[in-house]
C-alpha positions as CSV (number, residue, x, y, z in Angstrom):
1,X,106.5,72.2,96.9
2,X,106.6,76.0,98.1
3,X,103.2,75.9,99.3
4,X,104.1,73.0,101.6
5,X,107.7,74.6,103.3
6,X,105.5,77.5,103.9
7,X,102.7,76.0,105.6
8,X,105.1,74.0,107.5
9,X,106.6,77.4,108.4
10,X,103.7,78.8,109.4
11,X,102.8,76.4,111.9
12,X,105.8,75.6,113.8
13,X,106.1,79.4,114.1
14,X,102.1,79.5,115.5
15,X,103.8,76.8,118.3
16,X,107.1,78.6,118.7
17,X,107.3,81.2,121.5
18,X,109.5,83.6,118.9
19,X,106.0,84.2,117.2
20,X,104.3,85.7,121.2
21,X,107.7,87.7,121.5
22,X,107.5,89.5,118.3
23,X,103.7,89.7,119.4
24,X,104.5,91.3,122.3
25,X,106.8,93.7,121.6
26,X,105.2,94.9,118.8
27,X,102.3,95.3,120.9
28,X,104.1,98.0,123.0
29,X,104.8,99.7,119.9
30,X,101.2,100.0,119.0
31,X,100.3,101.1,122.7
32,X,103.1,104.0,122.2
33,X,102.0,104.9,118.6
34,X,98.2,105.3,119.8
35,X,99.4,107.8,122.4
36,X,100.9,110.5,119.8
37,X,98.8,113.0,119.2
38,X,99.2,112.4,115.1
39,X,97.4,108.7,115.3
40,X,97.3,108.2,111.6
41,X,100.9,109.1,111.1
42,X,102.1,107.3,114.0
43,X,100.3,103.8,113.2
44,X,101.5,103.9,109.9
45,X,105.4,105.0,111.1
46,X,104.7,101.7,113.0
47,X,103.7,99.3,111.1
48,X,106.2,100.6,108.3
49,X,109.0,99.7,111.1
50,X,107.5,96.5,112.0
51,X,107.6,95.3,108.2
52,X,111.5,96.8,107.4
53,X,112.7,95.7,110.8
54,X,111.7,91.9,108.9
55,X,112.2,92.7,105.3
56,X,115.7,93.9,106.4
57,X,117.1,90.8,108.3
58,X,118.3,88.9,105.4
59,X,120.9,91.5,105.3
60,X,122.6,90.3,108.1
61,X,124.7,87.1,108.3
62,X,122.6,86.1,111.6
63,X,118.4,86.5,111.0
64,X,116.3,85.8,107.9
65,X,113.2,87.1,106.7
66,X,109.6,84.8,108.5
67,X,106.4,86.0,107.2
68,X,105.6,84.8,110.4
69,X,107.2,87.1,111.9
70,X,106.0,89.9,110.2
71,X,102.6,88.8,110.7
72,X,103.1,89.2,114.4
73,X,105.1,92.3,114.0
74,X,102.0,94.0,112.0
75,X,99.2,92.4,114.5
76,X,100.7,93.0,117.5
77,X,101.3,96.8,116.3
78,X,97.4,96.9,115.4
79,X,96.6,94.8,118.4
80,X,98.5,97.4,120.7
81,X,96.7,100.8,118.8
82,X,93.5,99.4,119.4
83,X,94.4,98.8,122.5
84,X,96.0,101.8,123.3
85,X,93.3,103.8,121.3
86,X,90.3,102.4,123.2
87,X,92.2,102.9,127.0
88,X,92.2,106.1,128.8
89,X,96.2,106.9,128.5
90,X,97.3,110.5,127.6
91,X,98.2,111.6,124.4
92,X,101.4,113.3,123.7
């Protein structure tokens, strides 16, 4: 059924490297977003992105929608913040 493409899903994308990238980058994100003066704004601005950028592939002919993806879109953005939050960088 459903249940089982999605499980399959979610666990060759937990094996693939596409899930670290999105990680990764999104993790960057979060690290810029915590250094903005206006934290609660800019988190949420950020995680926003994170889920359009994946809500709005299927309208291309080239990417679809993964909610693996967007899990590592949304945890590497809160990952990042945390990260950022917690360090010693500047805010702006």
């Amino acid at each position: 059924g459903l249940g089982d493409v999605y499980k399959r899903q979610i666990t060759n994308s937990f094996l693939a490297s596409d899930f670290y990238t999105h990680l990764a980058a999104f993790f960057i994100w979060g690290v810029l977003a915590s250094a903005w003066e206006a934290q609660r704004f800019s988190l949420l601005a950020v995680v926003a992105i994170a889920g359009l950028l994946e809500f709005a592939q299927p309208l291309t002919s080239v990417r679809i929608f993964e909610i693996t993806d967007l899990a590592a879109n949304i945890a590497g953005t809160l990952i990042g913040f945390y990260a950022g939050v917690t360090s010693s960088i500047p805010r702006i």
